[in-house]
N, CA, C and O of each residue as an XYZ file, in Angstrom:
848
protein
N       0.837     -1.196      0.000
C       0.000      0.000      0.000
C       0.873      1.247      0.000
O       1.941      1.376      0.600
N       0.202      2.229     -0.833
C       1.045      3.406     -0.433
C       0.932      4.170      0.905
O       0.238      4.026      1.911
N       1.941      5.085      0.497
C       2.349      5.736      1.795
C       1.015      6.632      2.403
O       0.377      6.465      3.443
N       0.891      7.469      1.510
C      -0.788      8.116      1.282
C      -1.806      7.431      0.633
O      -1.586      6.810     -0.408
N      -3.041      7.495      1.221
C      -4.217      7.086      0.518
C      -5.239      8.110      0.762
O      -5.496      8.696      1.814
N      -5.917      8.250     -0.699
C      -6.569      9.660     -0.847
C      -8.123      8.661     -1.185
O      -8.285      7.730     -1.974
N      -8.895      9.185     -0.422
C     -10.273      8.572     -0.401
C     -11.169      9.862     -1.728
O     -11.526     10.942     -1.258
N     -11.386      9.636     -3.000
C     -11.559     10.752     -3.605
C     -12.581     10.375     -4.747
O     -13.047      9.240     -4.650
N     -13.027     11.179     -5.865
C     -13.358     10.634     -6.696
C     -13.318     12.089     -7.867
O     -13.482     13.276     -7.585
N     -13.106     11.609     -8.895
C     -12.223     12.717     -9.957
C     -13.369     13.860    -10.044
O     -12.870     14.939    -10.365
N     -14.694     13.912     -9.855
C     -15.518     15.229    -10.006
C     -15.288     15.998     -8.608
O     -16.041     16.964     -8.490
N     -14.568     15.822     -7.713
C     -14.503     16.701     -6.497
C     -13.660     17.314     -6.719
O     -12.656     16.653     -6.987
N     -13.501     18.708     -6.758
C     -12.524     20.050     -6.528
C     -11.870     19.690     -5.414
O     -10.768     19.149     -5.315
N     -12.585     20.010     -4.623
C     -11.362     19.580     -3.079
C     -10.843     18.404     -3.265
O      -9.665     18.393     -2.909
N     -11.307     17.161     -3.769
C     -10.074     16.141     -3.565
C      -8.808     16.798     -4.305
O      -7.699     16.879     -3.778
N      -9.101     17.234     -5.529
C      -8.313     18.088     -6.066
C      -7.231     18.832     -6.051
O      -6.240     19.176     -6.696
N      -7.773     18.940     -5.121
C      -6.938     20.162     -4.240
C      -5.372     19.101     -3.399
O      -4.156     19.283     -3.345
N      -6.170     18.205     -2.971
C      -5.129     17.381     -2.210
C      -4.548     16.606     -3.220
O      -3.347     16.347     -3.146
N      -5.271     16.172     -4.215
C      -4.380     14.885     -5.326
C      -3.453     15.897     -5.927
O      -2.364     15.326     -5.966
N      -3.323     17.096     -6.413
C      -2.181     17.676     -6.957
C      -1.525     18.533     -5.787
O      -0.688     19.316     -6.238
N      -1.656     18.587     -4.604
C      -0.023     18.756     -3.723
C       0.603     17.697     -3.857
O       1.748     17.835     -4.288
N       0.051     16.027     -3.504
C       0.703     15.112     -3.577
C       1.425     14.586     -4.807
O       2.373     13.801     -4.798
N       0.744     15.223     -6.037
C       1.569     15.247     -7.120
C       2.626     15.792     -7.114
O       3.717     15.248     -7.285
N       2.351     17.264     -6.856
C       3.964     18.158     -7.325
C       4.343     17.541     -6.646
O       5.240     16.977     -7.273
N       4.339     16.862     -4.940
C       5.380     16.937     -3.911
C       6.133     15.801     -4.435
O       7.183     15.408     -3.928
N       5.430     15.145     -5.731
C       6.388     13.454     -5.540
C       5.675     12.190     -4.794
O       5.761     11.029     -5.194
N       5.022     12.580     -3.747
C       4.521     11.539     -2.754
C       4.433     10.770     -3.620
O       4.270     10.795     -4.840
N       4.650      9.554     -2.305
C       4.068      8.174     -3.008
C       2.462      7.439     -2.488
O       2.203      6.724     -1.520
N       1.647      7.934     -3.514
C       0.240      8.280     -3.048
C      -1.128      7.029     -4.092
O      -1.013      6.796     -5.295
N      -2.052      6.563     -3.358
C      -2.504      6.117     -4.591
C      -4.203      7.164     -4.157
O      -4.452      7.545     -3.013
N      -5.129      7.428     -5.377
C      -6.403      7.087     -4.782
C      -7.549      6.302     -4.833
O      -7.564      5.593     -5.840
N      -8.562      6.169     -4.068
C      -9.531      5.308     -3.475
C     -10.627      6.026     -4.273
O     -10.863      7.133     -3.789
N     -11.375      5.724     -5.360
C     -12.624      5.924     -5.409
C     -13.701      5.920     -4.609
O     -14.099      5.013     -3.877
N     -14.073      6.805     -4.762
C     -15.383      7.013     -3.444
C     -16.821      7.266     -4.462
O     -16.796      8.266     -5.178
N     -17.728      6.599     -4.502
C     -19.202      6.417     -5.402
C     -19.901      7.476     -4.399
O     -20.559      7.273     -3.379
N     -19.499      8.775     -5.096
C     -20.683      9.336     -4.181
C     -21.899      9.468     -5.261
O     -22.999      9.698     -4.758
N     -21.862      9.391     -6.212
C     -22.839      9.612     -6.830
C     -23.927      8.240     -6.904
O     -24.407      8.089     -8.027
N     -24.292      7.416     -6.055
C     -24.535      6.397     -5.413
C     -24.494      6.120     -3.948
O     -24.643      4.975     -3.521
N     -24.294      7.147     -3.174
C     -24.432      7.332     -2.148
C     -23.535      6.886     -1.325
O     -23.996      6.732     -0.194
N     -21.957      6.497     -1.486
C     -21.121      5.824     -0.529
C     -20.751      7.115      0.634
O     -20.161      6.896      1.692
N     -21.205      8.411      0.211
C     -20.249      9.034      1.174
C     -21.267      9.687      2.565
O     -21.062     10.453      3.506
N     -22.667      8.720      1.943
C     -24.272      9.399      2.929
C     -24.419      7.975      4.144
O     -25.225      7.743      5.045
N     -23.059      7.150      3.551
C     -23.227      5.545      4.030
C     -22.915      5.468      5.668
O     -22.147      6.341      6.071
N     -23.432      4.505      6.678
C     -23.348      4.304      7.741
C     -21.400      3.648      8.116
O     -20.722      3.585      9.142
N     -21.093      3.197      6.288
C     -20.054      2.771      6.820
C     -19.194      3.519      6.398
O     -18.130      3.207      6.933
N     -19.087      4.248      5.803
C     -18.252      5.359      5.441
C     -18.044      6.391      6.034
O     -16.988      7.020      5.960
N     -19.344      6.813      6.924
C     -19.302      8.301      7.837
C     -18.784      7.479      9.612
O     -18.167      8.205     10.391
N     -19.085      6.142      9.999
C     -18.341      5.651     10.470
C     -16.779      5.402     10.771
O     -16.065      5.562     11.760
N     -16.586      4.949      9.498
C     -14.661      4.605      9.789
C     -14.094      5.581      8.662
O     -12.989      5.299      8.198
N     -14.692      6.586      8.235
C     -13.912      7.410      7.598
C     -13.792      8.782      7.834
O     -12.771      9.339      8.236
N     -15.135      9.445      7.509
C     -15.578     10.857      7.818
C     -17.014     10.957      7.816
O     -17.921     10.989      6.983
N     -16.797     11.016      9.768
C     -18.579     11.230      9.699
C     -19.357     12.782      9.249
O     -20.514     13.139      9.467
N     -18.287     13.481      8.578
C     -18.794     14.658      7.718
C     -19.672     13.864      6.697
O     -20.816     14.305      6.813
N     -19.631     12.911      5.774
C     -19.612     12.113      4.897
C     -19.581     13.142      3.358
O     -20.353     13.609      2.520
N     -18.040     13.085      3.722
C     -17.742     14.088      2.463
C     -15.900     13.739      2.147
O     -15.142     13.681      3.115
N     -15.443     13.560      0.908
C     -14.201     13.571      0.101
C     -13.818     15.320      0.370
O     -14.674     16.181      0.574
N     -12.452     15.537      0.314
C     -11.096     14.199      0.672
C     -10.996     13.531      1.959
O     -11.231     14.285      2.904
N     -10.639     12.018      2.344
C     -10.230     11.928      3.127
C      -8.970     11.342      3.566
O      -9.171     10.206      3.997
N      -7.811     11.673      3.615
C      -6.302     11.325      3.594
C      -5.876     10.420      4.724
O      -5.728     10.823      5.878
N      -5.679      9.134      4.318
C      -5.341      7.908      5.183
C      -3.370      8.192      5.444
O      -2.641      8.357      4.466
N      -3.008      8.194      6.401
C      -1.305      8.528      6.403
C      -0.835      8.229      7.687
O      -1.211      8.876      8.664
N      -0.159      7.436      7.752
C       0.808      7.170      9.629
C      -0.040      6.746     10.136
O       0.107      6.898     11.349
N      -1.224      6.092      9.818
C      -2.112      6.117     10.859
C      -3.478      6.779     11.214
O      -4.429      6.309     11.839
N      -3.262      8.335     10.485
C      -3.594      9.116     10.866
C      -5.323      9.147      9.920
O      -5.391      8.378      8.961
N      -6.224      9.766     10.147
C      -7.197      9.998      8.835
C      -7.296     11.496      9.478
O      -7.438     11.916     10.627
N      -7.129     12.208      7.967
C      -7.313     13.575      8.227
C      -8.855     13.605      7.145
O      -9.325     12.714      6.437
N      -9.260     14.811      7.363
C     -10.730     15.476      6.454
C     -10.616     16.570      6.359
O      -9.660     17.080      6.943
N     -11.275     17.185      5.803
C     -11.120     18.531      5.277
C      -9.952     19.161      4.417
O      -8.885     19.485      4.939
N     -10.290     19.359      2.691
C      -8.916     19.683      2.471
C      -8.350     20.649      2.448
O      -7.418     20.701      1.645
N      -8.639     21.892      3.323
C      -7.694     22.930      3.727
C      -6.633     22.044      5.217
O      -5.513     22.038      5.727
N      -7.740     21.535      5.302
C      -6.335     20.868      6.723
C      -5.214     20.063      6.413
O      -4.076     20.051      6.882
N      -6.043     19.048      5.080
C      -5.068     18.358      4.778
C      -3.882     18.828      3.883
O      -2.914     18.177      3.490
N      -4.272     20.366      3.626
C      -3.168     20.919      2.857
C      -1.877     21.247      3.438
O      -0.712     21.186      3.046
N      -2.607     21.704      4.753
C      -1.656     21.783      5.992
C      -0.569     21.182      6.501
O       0.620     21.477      6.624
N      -1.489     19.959      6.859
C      -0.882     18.865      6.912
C       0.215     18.410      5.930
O       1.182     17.781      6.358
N       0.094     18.701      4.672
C       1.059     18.063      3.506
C       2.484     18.898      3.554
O       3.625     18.474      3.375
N       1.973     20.378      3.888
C       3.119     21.480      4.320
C       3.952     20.499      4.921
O       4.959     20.034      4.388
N       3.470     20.166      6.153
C       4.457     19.857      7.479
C       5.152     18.511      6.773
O       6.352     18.334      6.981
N       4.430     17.573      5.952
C       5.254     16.295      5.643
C       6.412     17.020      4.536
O       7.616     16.863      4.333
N       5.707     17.588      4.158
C       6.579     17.734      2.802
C       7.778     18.876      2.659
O       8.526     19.055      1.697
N       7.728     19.538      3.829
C       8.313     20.777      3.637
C       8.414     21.511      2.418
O       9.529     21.672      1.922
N       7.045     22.138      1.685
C       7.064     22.708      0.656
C       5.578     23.325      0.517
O       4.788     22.866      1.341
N       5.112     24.180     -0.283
C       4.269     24.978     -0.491
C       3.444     25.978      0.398
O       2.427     26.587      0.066
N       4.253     26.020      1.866
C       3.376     26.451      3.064
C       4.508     27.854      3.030
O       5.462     27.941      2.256
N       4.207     28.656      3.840
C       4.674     30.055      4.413
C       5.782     29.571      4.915
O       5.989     28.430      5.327
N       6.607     30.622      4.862
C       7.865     30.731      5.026
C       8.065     31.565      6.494
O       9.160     31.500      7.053
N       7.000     32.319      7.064
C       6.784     32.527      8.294
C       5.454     33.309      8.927
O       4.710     33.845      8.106
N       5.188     33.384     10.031
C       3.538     33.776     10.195
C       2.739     34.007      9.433
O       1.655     33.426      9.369
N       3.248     35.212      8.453
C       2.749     36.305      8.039
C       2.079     35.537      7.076
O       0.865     35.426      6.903
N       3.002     35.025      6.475
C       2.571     34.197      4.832
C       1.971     33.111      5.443
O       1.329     32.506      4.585
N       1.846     32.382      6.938
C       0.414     31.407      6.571
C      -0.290     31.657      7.177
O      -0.887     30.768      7.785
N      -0.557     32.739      7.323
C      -1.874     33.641      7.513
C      -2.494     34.076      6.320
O      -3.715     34.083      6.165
N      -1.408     34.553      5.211
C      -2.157     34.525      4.559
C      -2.608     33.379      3.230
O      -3.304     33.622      2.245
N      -2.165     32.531      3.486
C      -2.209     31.170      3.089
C      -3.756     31.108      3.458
O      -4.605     31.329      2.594
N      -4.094     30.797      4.783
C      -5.270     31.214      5.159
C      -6.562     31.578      4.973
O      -7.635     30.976      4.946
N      -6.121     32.994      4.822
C      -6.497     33.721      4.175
C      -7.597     33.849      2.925
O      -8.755     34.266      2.954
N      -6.842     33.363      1.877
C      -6.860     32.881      1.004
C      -7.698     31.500      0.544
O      -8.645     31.383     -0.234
N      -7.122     30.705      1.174
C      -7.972     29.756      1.224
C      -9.027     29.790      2.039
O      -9.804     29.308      1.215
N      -9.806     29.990      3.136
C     -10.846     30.840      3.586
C     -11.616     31.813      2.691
O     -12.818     31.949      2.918
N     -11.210     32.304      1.983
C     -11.961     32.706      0.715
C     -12.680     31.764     -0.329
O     -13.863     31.642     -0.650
N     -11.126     30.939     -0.872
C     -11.365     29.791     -1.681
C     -13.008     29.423     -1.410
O     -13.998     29.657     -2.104
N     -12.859     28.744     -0.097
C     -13.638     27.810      0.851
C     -15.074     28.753      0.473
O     -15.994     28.237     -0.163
N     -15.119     29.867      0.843
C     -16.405     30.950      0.716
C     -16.759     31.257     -0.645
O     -17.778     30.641     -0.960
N     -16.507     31.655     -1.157
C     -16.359     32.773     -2.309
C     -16.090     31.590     -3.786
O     -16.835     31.871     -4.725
N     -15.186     30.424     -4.034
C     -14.615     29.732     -4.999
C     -15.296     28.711     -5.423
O     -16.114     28.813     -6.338
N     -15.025     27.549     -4.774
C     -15.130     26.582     -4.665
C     -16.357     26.316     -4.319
O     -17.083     25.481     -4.859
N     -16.746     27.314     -3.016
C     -18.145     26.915     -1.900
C     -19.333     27.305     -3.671
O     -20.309     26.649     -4.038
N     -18.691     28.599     -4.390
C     -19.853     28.504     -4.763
C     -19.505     28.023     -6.488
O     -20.425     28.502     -7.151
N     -18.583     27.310     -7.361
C     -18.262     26.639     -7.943
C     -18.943     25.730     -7.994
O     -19.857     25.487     -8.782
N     -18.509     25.092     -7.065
C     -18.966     23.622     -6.888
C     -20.429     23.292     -6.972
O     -20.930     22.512     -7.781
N     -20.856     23.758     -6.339
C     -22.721     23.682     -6.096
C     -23.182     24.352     -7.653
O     -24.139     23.778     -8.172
N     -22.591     25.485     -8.410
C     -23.289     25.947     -9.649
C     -22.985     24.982    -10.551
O     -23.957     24.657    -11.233
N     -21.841     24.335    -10.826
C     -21.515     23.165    -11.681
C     -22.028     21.847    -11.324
O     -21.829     21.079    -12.266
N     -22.514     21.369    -10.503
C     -23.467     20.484     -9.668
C     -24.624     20.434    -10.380
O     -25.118     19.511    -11.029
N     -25.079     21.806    -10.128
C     -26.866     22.449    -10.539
C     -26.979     22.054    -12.264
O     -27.850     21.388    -12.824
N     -25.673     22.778    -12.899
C     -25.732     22.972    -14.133
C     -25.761     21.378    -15.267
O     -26.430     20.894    -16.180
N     -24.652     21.100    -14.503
C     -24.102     19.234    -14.992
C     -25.182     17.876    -14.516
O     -25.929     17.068    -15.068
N     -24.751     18.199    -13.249
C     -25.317     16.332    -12.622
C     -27.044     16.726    -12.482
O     -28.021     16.003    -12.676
N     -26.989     17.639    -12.219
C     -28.323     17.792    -11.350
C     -29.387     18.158    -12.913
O     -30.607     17.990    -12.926
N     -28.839     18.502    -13.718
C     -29.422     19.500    -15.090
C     -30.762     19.957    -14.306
O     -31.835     19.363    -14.410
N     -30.526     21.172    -13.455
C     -31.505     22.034    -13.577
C     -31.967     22.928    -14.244
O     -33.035     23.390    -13.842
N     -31.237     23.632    -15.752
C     -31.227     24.472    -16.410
C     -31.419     25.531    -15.781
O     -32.078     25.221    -14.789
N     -31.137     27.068    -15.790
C     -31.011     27.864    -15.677
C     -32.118     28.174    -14.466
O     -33.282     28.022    -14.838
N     -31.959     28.550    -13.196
C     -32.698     28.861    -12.202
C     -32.425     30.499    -11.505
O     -31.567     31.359    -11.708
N     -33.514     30.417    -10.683
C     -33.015     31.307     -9.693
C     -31.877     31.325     -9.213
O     -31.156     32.322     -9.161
N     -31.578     30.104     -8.772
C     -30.416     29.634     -7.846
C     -29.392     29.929     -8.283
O     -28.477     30.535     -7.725
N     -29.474     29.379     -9.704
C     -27.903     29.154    -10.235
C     -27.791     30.594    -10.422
O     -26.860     31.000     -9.725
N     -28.404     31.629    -11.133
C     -27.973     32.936    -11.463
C     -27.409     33.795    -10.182
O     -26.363     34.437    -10.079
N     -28.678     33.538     -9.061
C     -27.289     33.768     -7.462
C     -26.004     33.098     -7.684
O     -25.037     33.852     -7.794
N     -25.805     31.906     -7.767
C     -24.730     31.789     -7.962
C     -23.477     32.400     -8.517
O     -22.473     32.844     -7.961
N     -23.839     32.292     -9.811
C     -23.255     32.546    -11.230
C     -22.748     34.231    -10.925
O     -21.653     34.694    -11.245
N     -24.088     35.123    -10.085
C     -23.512     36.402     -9.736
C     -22.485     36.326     -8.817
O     -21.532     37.079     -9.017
N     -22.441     35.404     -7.601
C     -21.572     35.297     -6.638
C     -20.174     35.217     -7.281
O     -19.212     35.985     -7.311
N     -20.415     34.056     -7.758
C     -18.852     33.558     -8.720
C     -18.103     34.876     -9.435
O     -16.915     35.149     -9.262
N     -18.882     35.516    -10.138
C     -18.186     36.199    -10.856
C     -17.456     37.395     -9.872
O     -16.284     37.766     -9.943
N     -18.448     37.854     -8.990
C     -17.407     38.450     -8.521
C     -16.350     38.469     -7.458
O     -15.550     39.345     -7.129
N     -16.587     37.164     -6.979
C     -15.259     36.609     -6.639
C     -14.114     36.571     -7.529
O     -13.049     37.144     -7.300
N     -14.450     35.679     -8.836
C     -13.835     36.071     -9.501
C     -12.826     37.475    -10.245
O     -11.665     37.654    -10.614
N     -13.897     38.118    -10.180
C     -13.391     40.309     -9.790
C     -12.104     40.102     -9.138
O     -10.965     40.334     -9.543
N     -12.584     39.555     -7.903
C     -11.277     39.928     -7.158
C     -10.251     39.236     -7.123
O      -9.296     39.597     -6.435
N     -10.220     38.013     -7.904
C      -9.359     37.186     -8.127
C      -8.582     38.068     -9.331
O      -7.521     38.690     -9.272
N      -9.360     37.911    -10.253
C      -8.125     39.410    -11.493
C      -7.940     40.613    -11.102
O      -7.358     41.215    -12.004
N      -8.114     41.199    -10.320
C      -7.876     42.138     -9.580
C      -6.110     41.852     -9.117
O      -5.099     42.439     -9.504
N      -6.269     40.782     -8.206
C      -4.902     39.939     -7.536
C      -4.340     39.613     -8.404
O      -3.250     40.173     -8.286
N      -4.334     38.985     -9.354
C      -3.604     38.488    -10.139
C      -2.792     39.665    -11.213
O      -1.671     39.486    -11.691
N      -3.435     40.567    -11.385
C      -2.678     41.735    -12.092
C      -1.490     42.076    -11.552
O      -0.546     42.336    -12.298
N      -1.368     42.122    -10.260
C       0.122     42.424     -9.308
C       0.764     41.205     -8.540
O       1.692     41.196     -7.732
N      -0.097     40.065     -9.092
C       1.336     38.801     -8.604
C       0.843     37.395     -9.222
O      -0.343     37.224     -9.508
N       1.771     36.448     -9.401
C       1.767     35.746    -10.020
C       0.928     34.599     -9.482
O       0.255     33.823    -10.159
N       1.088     34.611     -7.984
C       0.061     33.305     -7.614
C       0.010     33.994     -6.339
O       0.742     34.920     -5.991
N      -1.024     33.394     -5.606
C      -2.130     34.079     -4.315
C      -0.924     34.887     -3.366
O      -0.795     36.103     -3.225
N      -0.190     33.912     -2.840
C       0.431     35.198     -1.729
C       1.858     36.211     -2.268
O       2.632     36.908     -1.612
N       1.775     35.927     -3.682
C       3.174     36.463     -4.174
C       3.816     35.990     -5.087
O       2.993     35.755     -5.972
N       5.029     35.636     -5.494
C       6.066     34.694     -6.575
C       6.195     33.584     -6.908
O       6.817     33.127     -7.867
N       5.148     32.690     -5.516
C       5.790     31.175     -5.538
C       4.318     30.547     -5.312
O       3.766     31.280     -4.491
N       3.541     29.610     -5.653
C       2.991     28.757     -5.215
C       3.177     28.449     -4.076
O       4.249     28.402     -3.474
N       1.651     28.111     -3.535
C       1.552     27.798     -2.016
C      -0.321     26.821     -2.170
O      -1.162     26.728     -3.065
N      -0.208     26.354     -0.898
C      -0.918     25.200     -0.843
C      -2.532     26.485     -1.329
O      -3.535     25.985     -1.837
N      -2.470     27.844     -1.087
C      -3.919     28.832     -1.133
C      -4.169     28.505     -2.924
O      -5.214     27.980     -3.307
N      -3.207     28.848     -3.765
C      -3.256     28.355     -5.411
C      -3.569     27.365     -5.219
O      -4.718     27.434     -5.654
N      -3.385     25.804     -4.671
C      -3.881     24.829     -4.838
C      -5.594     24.526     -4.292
O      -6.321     23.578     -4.590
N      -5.807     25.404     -3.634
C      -7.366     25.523     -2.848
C      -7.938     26.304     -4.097
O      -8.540     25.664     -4.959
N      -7.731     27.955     -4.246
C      -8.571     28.296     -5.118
C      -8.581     27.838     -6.237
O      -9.439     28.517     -6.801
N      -7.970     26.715     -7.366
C      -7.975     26.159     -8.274
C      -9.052     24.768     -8.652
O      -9.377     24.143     -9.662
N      -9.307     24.742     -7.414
C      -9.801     23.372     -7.263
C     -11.068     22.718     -8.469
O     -11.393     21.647     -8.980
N     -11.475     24.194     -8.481
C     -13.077     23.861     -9.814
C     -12.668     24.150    -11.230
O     -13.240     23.761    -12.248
N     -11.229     25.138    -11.104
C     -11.435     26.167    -12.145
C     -10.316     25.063    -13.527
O     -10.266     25.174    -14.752
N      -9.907     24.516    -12.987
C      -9.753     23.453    -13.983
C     -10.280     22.896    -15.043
O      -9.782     22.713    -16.153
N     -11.993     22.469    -14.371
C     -12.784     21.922    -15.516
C     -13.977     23.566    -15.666
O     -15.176     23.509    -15.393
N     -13.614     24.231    -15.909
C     -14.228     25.512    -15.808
C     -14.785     25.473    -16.733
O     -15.597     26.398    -16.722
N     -14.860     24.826    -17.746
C     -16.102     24.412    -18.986
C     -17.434     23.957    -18.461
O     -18.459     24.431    -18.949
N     -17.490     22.934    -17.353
C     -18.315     22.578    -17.258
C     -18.757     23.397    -16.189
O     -19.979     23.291    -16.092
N     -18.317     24.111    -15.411
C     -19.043     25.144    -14.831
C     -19.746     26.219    -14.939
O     -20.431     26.911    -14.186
N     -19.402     26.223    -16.161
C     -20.692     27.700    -17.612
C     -20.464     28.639    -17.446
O     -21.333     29.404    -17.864
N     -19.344     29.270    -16.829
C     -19.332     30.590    -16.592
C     -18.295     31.055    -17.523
O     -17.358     30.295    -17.769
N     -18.374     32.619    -18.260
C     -17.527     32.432    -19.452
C     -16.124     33.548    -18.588
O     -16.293     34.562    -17.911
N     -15.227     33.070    -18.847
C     -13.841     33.359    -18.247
C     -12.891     34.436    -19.016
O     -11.870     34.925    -18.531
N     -13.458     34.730    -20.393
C     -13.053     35.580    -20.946
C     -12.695     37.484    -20.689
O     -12.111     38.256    -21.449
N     -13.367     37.761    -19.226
C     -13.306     38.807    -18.769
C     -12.057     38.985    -17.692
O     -11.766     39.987    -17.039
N     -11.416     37.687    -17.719
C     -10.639     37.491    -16.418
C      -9.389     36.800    -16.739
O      -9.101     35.678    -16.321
N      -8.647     37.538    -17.517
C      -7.920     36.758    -18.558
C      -6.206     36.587    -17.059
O      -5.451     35.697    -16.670
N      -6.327     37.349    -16.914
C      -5.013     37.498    -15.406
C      -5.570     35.878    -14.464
O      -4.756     34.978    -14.259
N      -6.965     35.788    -14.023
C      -7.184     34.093    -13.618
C      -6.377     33.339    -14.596
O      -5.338     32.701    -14.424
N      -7.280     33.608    -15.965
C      -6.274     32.182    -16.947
C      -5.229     32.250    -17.107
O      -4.879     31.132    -17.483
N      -4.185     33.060    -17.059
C      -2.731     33.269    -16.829
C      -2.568     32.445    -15.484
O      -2.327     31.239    -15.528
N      -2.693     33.072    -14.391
C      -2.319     32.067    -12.808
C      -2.589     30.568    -13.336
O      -1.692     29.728    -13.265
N      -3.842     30.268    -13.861
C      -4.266     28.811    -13.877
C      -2.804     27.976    -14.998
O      -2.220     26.959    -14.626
N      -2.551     28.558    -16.060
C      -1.513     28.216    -16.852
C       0.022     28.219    -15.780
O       0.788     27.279    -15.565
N       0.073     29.527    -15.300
C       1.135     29.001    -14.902
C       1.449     27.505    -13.212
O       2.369     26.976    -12.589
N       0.075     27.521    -13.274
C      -0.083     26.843    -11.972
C       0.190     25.076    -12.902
O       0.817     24.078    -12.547
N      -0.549     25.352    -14.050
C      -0.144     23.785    -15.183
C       1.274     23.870    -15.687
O       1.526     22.980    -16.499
N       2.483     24.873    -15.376
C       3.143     24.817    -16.047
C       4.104     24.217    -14.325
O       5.315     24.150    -14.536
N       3.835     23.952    -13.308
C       4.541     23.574    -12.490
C       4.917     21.787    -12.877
O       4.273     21.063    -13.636
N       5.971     21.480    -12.196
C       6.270     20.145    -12.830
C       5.693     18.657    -12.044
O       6.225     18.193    -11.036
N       4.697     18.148    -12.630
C       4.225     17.147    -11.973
C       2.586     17.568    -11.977
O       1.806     16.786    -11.434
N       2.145     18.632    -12.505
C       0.556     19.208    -12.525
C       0.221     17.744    -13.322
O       1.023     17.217    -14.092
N      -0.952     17.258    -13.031
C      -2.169     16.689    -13.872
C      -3.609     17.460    -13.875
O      -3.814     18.144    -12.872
N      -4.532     17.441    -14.772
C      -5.986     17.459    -14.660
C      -6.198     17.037    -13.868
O      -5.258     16.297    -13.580
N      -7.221     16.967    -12.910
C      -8.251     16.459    -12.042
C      -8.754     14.835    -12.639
O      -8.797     13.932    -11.803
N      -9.037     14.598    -13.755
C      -9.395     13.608    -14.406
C      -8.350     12.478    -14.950
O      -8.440     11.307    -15.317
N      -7.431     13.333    -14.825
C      -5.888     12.501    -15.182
C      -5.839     12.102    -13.911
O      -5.496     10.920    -13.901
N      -6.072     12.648    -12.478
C      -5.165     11.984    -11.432
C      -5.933     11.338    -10.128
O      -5.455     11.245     -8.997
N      -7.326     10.887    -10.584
C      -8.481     10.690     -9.914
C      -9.343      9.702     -9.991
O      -9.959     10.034     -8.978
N      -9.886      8.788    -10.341
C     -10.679      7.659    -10.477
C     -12.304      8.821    -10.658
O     -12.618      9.914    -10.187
N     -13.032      7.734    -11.676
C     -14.356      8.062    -11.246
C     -14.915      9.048    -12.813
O     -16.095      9.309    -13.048
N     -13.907      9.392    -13.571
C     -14.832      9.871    -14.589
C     -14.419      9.349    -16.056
O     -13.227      9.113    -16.253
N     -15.386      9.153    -17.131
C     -16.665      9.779    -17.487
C     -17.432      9.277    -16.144
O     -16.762      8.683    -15.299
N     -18.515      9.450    -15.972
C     -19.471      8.684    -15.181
C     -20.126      7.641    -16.217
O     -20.256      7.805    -17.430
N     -20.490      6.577    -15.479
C     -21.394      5.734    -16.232
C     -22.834      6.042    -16.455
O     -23.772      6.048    -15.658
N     -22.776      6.322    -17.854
C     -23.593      6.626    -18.647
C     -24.064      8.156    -19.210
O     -24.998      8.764    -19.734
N     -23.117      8.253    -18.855
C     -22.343     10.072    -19.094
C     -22.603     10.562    -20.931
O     -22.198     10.135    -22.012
N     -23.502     11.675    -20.464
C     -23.282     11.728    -22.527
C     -21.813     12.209    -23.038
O     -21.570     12.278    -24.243
């Protein structure tokens, strides 16, 4: 068995988030498909001996089972000595940052590409809250990105690996990206690090069965 085991399945952003630190870092990592779209992660035995959140990622390591993947990003800092702050300041705002991700990105990513894809609700109330939310998060994401290259400055840090988490398959999230061209720059140079995969390259679980 490997050293890491990532409980995941390739349509989750946040596993995402954790399957490419463990990429760049090298780890020696495998992952675990998780059927949530079948209900393994609503399961008595899964929210039992895994995460009674019953929610992906969940990172098996030393022993240890971590959840949540801002923690487990954390966590990967300390194994890996790499992508975390270099002192307070910067993982605060690591933080920061990802605390946004979490609010503002991902929180509302995830659920509009949900609505739009699996769920095909076509165009709702909901989603257009959304879709307004997103974008201007987004605002402030090209905003940032005009004066630095990735979230806290020059270098990649585990906050680029949080706010990236959806914007990968950003096709299927419908929102058109063409106003925010400084995001698609960060996102390129975040693929130009060595060891990046897709989400779908490094994940179990997609097409889905019976996927058009």
């Amino acid at each position: 068995m490997a050293d890491y085991v990532l409980y995941c399945m390739a349509q989750s952003g946040h596993s995402y988030k954790v399957a490419l630190m463990l990429a760049l870092c090298g780890a020696d990592w495998e992952p675990k498909w998780v059927d949530f779209f079948n209900g393994e992660t609503r399961s008595d035995e899964f929210r039992n001996s895994l995460n009674e959140m019953g929610e992906v990622p969940v990172l098996v390591h030393d022993g240890k089972t971590l959840t949540q993947s801002g923690t487990i990003l954390d966590y990967l800092t300390e194994k890996f000595d790499a992508y975390g702050g270099e002192d307070n300041d910067e993982r605060r705002e690591i933080l920061r940052w990802t605390i946004f991700d979490n609010q503002k990105i991902s929180g509302v990513a995830g659920p509009l590409r949900f609505l739009r894809i699996y769920a095909k609700t076509g165009e709702t109330e909901v989603t257009k809250w959304l879709e307004g939310r997103f974008k201007s998060a987004l605002a402030i994401l090209e905003k940032h990105f005009a004066a630095n290259a990735f979230a806290i400055g020059d270098k990649p840090t585990t906050a680029d690996f949080s706010l990236c988490g959806y914007l990968f398959v950003r096709d299927e999230i419908g929102t058109d990206f063409t106003p925010y061209p400084n995001v698609v720059a960060w996102l390129e140079r975040i693929k130009a690090l060595p060891g990046w995969k897709h989400p779908y390259d490094l994940m179990p679980g997609h097409p889905l069965p019976g996927a058009d």
